[in-house]
PDB file of N, CA, C and O in Angstrom:
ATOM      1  N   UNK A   1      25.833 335.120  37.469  1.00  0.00           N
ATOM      2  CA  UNK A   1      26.874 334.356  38.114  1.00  0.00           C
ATOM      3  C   UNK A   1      27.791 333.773  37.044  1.00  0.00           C
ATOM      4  O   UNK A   1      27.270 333.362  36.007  1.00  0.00           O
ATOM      5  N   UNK A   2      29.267 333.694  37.224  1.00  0.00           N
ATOM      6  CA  UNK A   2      29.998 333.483  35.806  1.00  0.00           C
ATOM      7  C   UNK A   2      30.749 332.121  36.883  1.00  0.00           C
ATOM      8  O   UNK A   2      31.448 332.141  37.896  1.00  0.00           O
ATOM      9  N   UNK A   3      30.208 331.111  36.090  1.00  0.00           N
ATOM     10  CA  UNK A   3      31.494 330.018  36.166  1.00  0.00           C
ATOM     11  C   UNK A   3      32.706 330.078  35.895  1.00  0.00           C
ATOM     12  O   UNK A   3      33.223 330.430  34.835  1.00  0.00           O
ATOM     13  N   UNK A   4      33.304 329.657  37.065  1.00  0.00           N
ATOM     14  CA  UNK A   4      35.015 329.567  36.645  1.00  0.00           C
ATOM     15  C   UNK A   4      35.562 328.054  37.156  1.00  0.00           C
ATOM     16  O   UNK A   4      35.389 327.466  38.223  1.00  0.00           O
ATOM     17  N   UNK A   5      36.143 327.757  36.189  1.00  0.00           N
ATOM     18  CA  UNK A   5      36.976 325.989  36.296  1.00  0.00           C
ATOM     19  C   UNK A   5      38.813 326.822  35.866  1.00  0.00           C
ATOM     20  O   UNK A   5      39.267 327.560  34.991  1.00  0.00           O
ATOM     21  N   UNK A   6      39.400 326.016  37.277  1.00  0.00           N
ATOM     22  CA  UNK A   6      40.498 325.996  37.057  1.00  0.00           C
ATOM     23  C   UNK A   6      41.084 324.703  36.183  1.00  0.00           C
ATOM     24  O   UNK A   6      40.519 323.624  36.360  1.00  0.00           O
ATOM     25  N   UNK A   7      42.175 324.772  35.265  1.00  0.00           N
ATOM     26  CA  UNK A   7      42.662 323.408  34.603  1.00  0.00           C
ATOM     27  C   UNK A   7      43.718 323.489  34.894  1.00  0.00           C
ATOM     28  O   UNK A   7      44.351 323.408  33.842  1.00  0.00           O
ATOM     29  N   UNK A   8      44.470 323.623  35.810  1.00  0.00           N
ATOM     30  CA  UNK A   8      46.135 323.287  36.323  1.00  0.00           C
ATOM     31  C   UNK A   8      46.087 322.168  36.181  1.00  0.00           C
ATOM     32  O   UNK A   8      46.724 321.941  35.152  1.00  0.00           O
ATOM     33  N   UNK A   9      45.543 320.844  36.767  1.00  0.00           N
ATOM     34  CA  UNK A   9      45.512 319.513  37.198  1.00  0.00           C
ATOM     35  C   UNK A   9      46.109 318.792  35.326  1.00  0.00           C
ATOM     36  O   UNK A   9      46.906 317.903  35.024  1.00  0.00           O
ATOM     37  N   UNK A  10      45.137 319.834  34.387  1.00  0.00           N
ATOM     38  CA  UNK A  10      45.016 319.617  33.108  1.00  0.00           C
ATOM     39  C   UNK A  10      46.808 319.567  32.252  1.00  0.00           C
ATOM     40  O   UNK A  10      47.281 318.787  31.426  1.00  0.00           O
ATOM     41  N   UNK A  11      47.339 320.704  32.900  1.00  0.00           N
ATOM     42  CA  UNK A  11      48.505 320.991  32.056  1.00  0.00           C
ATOM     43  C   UNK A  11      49.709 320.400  33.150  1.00  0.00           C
ATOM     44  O   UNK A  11      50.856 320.842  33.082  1.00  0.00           O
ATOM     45  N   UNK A  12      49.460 319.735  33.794  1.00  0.00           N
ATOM     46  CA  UNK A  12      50.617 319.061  34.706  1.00  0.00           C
ATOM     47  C   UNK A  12      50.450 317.559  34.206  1.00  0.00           C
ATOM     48  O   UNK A  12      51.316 316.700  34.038  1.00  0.00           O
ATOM     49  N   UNK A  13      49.130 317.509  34.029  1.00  0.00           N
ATOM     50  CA  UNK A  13      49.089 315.635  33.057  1.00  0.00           C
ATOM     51  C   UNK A  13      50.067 315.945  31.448  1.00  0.00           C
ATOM     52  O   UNK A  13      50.949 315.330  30.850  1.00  0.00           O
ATOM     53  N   UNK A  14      49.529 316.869  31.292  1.00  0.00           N
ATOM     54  CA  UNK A  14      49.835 317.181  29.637  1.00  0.00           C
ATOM     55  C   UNK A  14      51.081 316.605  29.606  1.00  0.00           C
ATOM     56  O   UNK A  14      51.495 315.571  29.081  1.00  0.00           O
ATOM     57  N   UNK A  15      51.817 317.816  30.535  1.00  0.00           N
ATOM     58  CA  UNK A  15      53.603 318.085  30.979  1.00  0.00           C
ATOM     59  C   UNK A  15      54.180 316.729  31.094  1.00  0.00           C
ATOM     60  O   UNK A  15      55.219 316.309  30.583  1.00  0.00           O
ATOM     61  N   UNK A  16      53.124 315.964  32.036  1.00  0.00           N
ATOM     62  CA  UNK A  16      53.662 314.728  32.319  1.00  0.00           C
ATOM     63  C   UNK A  16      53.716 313.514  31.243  1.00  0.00           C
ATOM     64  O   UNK A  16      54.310 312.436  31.279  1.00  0.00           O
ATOM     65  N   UNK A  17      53.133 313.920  30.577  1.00  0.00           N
ATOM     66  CA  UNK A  17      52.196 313.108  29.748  1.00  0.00           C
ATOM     67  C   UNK A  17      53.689 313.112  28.219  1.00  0.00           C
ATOM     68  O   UNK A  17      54.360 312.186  27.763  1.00  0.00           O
ATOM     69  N   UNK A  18      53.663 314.192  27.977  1.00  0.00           N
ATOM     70  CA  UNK A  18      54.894 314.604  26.924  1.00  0.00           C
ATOM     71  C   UNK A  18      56.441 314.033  27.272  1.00  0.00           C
ATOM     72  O   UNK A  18      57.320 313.582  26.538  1.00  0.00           O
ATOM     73  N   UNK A  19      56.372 314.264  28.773  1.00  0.00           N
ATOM     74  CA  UNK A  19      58.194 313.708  29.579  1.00  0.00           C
ATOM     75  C   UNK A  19      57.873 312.747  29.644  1.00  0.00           C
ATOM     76  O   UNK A  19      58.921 312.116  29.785  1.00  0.00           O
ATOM     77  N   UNK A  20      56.573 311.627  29.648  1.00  0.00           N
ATOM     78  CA  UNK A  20      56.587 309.837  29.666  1.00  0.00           C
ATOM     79  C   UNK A  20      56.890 309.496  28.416  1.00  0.00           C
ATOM     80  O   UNK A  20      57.798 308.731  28.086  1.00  0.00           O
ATOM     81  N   UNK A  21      56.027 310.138  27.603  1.00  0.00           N
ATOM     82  CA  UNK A  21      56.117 309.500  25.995  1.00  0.00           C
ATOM     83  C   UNK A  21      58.094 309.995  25.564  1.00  0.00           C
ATOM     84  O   UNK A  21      58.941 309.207  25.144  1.00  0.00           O
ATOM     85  N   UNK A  22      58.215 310.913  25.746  1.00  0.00           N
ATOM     86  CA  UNK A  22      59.556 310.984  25.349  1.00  0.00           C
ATOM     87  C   UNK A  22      60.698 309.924  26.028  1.00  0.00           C
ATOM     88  O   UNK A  22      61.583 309.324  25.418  1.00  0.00           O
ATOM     89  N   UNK A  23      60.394 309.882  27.512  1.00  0.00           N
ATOM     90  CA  UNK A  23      61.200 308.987  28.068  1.00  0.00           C
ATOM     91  C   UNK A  23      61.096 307.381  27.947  1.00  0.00           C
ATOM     92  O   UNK A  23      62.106 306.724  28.196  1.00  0.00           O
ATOM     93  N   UNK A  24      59.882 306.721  27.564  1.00  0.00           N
ATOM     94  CA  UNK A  24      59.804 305.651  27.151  1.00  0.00           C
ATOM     95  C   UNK A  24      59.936 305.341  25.788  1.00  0.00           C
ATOM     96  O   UNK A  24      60.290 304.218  25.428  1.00  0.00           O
ATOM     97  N   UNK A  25      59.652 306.337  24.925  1.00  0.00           N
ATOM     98  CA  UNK A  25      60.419 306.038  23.109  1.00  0.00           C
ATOM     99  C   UNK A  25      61.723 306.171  23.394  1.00  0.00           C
ATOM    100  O   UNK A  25      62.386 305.145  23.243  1.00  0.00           O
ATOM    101  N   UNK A  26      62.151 306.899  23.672  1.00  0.00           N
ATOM    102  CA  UNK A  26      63.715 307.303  23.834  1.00  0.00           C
ATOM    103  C   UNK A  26      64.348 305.959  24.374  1.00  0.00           C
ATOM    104  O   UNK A  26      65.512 305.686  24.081  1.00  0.00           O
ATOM    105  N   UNK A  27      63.666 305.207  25.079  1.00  0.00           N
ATOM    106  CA  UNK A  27      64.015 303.637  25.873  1.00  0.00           C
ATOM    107  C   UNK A  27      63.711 303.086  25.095  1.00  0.00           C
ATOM    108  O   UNK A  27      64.766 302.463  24.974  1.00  0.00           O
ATOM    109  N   UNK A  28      62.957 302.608  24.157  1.00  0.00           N
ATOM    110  CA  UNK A  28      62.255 301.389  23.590  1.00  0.00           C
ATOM    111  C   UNK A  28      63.500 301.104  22.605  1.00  0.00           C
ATOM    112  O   UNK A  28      64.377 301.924  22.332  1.00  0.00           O
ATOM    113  N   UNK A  29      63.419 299.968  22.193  1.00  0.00           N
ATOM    114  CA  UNK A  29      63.926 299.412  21.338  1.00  0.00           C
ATOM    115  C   UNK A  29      63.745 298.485  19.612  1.00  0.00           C
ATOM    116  O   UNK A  29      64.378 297.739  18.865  1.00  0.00           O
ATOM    117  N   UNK A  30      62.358 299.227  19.735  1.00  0.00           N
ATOM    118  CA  UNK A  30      61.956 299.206  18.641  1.00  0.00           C
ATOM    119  C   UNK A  30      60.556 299.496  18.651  1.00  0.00           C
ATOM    120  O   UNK A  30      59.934 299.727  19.688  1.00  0.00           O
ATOM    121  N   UNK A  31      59.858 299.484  17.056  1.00  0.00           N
ATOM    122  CA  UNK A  31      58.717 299.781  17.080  1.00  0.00           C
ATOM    123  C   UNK A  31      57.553 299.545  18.242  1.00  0.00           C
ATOM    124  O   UNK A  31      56.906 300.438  18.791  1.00  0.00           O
ATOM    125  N   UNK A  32      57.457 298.215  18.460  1.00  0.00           N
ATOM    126  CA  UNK A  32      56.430 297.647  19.249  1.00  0.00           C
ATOM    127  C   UNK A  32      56.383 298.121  20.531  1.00  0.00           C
ATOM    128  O   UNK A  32      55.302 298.103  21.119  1.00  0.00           O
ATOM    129  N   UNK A  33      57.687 298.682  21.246  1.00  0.00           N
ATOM    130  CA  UNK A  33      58.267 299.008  22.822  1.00  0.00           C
ATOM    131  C   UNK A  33      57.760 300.324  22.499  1.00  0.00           C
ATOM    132  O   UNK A  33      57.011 300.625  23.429  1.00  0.00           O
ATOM    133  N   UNK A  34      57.805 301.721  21.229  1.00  0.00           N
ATOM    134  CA  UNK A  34      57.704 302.306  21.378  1.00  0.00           C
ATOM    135  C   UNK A  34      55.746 303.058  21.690  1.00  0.00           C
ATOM    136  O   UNK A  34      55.236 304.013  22.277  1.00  0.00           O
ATOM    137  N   UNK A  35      55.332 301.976  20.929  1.00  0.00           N
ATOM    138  CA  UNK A  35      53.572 302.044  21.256  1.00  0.00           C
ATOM    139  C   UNK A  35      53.303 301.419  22.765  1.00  0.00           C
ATOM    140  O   UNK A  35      52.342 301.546  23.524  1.00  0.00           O
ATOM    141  N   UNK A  36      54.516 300.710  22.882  1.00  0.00           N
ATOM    142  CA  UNK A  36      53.787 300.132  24.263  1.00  0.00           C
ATOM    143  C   UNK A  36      54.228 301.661  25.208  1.00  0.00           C
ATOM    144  O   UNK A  36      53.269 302.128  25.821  1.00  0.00           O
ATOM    145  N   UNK A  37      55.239 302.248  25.321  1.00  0.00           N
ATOM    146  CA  UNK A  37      55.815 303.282  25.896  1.00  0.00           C
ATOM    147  C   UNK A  37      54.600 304.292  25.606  1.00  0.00           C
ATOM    148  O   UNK A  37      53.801 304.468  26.525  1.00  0.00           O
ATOM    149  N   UNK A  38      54.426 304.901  24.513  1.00  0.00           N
ATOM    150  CA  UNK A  38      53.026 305.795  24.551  1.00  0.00           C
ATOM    151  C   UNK A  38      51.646 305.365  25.369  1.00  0.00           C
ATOM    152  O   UNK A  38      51.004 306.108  26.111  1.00  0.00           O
ATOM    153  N   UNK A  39      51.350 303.988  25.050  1.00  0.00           N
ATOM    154  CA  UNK A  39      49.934 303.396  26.108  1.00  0.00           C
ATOM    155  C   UNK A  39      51.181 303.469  27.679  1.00  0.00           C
ATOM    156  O   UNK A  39      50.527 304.087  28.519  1.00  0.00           O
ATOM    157  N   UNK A  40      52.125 303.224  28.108  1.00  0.00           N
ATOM    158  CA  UNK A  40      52.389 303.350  29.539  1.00  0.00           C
ATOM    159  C   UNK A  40      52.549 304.941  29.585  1.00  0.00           C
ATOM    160  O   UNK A  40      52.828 305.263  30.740  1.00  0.00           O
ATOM    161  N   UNK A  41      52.491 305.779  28.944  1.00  0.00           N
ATOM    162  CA  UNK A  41      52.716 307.789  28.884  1.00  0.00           C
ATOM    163  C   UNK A  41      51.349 307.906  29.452  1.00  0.00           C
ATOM    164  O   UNK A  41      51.199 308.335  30.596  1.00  0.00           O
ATOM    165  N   UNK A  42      50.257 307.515  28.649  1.00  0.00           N
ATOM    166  CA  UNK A  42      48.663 307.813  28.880  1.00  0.00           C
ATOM    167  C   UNK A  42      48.347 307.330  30.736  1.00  0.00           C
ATOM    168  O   UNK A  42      47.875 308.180  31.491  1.00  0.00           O
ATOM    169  N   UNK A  43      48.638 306.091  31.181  1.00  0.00           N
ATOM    170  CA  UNK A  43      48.614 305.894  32.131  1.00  0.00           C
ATOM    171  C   UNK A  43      49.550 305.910  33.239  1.00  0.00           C
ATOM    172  O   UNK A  43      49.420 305.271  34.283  1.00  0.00           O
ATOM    173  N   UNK A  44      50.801 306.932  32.840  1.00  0.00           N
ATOM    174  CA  UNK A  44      51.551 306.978  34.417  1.00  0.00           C
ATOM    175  C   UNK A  44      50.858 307.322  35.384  1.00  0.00           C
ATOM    176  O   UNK A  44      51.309 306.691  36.340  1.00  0.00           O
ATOM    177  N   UNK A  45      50.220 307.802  35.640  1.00  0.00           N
ATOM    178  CA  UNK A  45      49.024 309.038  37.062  1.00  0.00           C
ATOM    179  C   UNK A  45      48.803 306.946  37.703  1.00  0.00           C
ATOM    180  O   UNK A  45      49.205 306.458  38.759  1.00  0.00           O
ATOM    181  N   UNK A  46      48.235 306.422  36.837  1.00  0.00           N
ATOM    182  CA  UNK A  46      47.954 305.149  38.111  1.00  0.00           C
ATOM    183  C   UNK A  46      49.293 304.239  38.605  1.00  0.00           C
ATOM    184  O   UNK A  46      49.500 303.679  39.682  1.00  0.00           O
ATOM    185  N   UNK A  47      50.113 304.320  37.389  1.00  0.00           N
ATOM    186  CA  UNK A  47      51.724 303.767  38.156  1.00  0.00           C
ATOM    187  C   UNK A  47      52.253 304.851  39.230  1.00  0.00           C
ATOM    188  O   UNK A  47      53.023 304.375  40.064  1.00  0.00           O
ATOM    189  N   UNK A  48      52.039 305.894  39.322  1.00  0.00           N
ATOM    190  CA  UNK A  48      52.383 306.664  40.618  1.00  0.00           C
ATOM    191  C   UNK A  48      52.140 306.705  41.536  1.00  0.00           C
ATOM    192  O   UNK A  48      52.948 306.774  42.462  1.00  0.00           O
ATOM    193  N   UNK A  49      50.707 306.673  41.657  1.00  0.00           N
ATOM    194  CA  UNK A  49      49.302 306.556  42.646  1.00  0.00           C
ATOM    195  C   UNK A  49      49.927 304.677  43.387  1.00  0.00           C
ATOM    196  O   UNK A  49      50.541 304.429  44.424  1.00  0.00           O
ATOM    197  N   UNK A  50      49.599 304.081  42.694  1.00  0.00           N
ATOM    198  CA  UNK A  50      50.142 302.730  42.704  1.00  0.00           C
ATOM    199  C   UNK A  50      51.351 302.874  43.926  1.00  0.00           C
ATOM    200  O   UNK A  50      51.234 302.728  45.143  1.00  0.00           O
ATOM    201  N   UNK A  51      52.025 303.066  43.465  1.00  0.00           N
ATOM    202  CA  UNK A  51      53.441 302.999  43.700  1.00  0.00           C
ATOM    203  C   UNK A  51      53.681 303.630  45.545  1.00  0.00           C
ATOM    204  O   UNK A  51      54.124 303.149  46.588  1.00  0.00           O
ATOM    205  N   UNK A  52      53.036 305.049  45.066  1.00  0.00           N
ATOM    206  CA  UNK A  52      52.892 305.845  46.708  1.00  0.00           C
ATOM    207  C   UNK A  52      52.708 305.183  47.654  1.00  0.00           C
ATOM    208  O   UNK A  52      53.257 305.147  48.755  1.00  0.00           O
ATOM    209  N   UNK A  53      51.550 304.394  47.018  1.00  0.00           N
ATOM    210  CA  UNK A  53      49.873 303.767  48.088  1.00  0.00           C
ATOM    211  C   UNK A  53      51.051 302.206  48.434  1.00  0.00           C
ATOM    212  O   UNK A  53      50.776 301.648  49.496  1.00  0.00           O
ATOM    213  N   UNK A  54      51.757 301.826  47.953  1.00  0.00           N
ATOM    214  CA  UNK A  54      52.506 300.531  48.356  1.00  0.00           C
ATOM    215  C   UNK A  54      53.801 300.892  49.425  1.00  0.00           C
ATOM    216  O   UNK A  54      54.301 300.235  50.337  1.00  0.00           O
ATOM    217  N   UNK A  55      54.131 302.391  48.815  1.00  0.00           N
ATOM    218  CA  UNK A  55      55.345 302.491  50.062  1.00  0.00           C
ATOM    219  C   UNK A  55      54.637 303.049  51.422  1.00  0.00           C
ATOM    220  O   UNK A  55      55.140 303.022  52.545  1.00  0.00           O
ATOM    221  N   UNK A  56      53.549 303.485  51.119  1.00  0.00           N
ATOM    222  CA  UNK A  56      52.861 304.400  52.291  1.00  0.00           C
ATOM    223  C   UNK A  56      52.654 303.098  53.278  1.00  0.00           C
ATOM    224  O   UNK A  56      52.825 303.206  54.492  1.00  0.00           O
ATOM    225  N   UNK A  57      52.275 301.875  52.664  1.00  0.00           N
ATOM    226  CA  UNK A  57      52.020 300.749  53.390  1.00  0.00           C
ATOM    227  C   UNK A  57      50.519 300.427  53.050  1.00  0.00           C
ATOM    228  O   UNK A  57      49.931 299.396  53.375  1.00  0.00           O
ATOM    229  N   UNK A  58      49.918 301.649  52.232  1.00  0.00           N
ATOM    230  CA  UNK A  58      48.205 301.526  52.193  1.00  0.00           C
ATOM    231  C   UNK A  58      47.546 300.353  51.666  1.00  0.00           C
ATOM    232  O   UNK A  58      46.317 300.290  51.650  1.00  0.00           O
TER     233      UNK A  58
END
């Protein structure tokens, strides 16, 4: 029997992950904004989730 794991889920964080960090350095305004912008890149997936779940009304 041969295991198979799909990683799509994997390269859509990545994707996402590369367009946060670029879009929040590209915003920051200096050093300190730009580390804070990389730690908010790592965690957009829960500012989204977040965000849905408040307009959904959930």
């Amino acid at each position: 029997m041969k295991s198979q794991s799909k990683h799509s889920g994997s390269a859509i964080y990545g994707l996402g992950f590369i367009g946060a960090a670029v879009y929040f350095i590209s915003t920051s305004s200096g050093f300190w904004a730009g580390v804070v912008g990389v730690l908010k890149a790592i965690v957009w997936p829960a500012f989204l989730v977040y965000e849905l779940m408040s307009h959904l009304g959930m």
